[in-house]
C-alpha positions as CSV (number, residue, x, y, z in Angstrom):
1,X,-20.4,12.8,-10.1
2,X,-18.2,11.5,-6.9
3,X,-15.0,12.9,-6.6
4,X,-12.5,10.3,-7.2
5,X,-10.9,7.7,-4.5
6,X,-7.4,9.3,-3.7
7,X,-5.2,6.4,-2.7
8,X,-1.2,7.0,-0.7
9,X,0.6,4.5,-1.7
10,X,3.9,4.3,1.2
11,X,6.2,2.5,-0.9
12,X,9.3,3.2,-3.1
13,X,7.5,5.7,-5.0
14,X,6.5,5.9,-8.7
15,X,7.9,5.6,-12.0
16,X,5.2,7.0,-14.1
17,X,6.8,5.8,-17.4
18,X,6.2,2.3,-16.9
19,X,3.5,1.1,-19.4
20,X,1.5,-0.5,-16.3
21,X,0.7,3.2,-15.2
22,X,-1.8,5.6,-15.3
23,X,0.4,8.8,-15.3
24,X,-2.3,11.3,-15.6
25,X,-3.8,9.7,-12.6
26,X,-0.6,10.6,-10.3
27,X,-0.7,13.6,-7.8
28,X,2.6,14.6,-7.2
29,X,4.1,13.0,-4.4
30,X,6.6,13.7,-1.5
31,X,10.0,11.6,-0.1
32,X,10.2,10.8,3.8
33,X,13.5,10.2,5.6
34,X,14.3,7.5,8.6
35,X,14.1,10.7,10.8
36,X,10.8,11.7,9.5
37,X,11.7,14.9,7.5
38,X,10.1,15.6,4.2
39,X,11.1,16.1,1.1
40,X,9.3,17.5,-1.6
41,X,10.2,18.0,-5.6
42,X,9.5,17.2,-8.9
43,X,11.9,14.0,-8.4
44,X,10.9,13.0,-4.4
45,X,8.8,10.4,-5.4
46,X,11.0,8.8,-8.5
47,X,10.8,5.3,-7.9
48,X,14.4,4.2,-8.3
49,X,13.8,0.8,-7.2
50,X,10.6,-1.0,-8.7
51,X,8.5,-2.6,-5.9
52,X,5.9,0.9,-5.7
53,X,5.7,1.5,-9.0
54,X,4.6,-2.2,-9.5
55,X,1.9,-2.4,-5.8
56,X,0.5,1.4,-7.8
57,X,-0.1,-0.9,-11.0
58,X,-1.4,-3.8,-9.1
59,X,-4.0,-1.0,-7.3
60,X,-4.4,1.0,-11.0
61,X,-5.4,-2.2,-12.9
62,X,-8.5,-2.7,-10.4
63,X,-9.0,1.3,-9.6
64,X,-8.5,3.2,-12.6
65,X,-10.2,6.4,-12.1
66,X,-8.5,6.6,-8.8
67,X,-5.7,9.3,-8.2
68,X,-2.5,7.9,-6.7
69,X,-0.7,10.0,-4.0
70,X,3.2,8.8,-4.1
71,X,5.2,8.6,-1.0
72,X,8.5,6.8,-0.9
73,X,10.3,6.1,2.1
74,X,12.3,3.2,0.6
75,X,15.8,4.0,-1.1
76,X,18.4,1.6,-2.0
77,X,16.3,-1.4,-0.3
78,X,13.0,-2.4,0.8
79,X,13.4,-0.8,4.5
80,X,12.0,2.0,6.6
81,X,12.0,3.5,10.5
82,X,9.1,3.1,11.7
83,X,9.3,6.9,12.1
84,X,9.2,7.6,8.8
85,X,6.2,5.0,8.5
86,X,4.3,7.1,10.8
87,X,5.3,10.7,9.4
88,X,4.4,9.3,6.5
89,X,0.5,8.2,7.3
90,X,0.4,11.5,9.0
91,X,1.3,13.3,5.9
92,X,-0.9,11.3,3.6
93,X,-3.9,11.9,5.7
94,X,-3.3,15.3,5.8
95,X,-3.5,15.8,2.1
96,X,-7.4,14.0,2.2
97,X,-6.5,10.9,1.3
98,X,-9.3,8.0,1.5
99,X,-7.3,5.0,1.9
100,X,-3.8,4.3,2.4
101,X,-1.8,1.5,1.1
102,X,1.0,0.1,3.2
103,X,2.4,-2.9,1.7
104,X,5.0,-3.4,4.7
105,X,5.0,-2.7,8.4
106,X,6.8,-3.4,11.9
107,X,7.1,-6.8,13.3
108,X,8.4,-5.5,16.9
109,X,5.7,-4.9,19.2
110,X,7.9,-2.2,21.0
111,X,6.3,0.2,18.0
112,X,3.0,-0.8,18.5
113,X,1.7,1.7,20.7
114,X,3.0,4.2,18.3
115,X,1.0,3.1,15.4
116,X,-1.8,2.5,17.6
117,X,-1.8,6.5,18.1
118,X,-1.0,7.3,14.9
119,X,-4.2,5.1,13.5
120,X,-6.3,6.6,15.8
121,X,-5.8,10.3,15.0
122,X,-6.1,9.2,11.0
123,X,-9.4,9.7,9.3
124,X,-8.1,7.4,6.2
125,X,-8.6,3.9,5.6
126,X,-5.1,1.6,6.0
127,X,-4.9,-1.0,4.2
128,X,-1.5,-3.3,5.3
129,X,-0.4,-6.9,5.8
130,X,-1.5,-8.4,9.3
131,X,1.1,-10.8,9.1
132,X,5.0,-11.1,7.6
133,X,6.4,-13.5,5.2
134,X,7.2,-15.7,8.5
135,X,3.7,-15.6,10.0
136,X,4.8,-12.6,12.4
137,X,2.3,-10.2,14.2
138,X,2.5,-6.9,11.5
139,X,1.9,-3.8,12.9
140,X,-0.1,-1.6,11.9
141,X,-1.8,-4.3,10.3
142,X,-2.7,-6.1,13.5
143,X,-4.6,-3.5,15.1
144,X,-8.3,-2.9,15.1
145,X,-9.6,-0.7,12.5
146,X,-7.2,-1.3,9.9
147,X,-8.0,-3.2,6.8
148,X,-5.9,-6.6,7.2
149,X,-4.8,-8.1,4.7
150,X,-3.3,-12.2,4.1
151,X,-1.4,-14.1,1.1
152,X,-3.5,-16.5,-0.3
153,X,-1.5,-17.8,-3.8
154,X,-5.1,-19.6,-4.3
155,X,-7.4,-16.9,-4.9
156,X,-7.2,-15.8,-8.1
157,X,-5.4,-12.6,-9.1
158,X,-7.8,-9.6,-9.2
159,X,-10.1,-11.2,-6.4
160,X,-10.0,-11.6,-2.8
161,X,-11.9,-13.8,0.2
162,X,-12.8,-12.7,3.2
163,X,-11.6,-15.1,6.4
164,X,-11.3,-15.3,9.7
165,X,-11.0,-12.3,12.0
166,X,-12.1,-10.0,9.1
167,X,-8.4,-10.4,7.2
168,X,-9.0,-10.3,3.5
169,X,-6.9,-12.8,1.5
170,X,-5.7,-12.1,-2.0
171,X,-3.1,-12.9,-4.7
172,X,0.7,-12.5,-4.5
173,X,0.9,-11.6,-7.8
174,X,1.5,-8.1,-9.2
175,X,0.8,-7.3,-12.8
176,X,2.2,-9.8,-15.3
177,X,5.3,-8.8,-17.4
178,X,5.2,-10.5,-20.7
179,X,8.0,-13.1,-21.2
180,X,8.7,-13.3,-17.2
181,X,7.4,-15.8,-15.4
182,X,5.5,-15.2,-12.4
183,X,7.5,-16.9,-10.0
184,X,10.6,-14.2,-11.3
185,X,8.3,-10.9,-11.0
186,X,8.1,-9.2,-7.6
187,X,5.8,-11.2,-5.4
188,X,4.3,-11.5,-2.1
189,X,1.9,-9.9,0.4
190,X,2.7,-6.5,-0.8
191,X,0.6,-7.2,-3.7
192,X,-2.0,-9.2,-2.1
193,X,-2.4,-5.4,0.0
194,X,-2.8,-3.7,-3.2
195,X,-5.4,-5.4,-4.9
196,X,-7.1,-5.4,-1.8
197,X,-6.5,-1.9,-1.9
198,X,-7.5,-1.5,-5.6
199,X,-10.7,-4.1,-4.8
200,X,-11.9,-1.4,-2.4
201,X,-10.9,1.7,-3.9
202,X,-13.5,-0.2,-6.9
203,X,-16.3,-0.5,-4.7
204,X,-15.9,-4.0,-5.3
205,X,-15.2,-4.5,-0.9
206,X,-16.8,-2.9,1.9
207,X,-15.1,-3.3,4.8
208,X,-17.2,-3.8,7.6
209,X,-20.3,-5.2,5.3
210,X,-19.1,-8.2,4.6
């Protein structure tokens, strides 16, 4: 039997007592500062803030049987350095992962040569947004080798299409929450990353065979 897809997920981390996750699929995870530094413990990866645990349910509902490698570099908000960004794909390829997830990314080109370098030394798949909310270049999403991903609130949840220049369009939607509507829930391309994420964790994509 093949071992099983190990998936990074750079977000806020994990809560793995939410109902919408797979806690005995959760390897245990690490923290990473705006200066890069690391932080490890049986709380580092505590999602205190909602948005990973729900992109790790978005990429569990489509990839159960893969194991999820937590690593939060948001806090209090839904912002990083690109530094940590960058220590943080470094770390997560170093511990074998397959694919990374990276629901977010850099809008200034100054960083892009960084990421450039950082994606060329990496042996796992990245999986990010190509563009921002506002239709911004996203980096590393822009650059070659990297699994695009676009919004697309057409294609049905669970699904994507593939479209020009190789970008794979998905869902908004994370994992419903019964009684809130969807339009309340966390939304946007971060989820439209993870269930292309999840879609080719699943077999269900394959990059470059489309």
């Amino acid at each position: 039997m093949a071992d099983p897809v190990r998936i990074a997920v750079i977000d806020s981390g994990v809560h793995p007592g939410h109902p919408h996750i797979i806690a005995d699929r959760l390897l245990p995870g690490v923290a990473i500062l705006a200066d890069g530094t690391l932080e490890q413990g049986d709380d580092a990866a505590l999602d205190r803030v909602g948005h990973g645990t729900a992109v790790t349910a978005a990429i569990q509902e489509l990839a159960p049987q893969a194991l999820i490698l937590p690593i939060r570099v948001f806090r209090e908000g839904l912002r990083a350095s690109p530094r940590a960004l960058i220590a943080a794909l470094d770390w997560a390829n170093a511990q074998s992962a397959d694919l990374i997830n990276l629901s977010l990314g850099t809008t200034n080109p100054a960083h892009s040569d960084h990421f450039a370098a950082a994606a060329a030394r990496i042996t796992a798949r990245i999986v990010a947004p190509r563009m921002a909310a506002d239709d911004t270049p996203c980096w590393p999403g822009m650059l070659p080798g990297v699994i695009a991903v676009g919004l697309d609130w057409d294609v049905p949840r669970g699904s994507a299409r593939h479209g020009d220049e190789g970008v794979y369009y998905a869902s908004g939607y994370p994992r419903p929450i019964e009684g809130v509507p969807q339009q309340r829930n966390l939304h946007g391309i971060s989820f439209a990353t993870a269930q292309v994420t999840g879609l080719v964790a699943a077999g269900q994509i394959t990059p470059g065979a489309d």
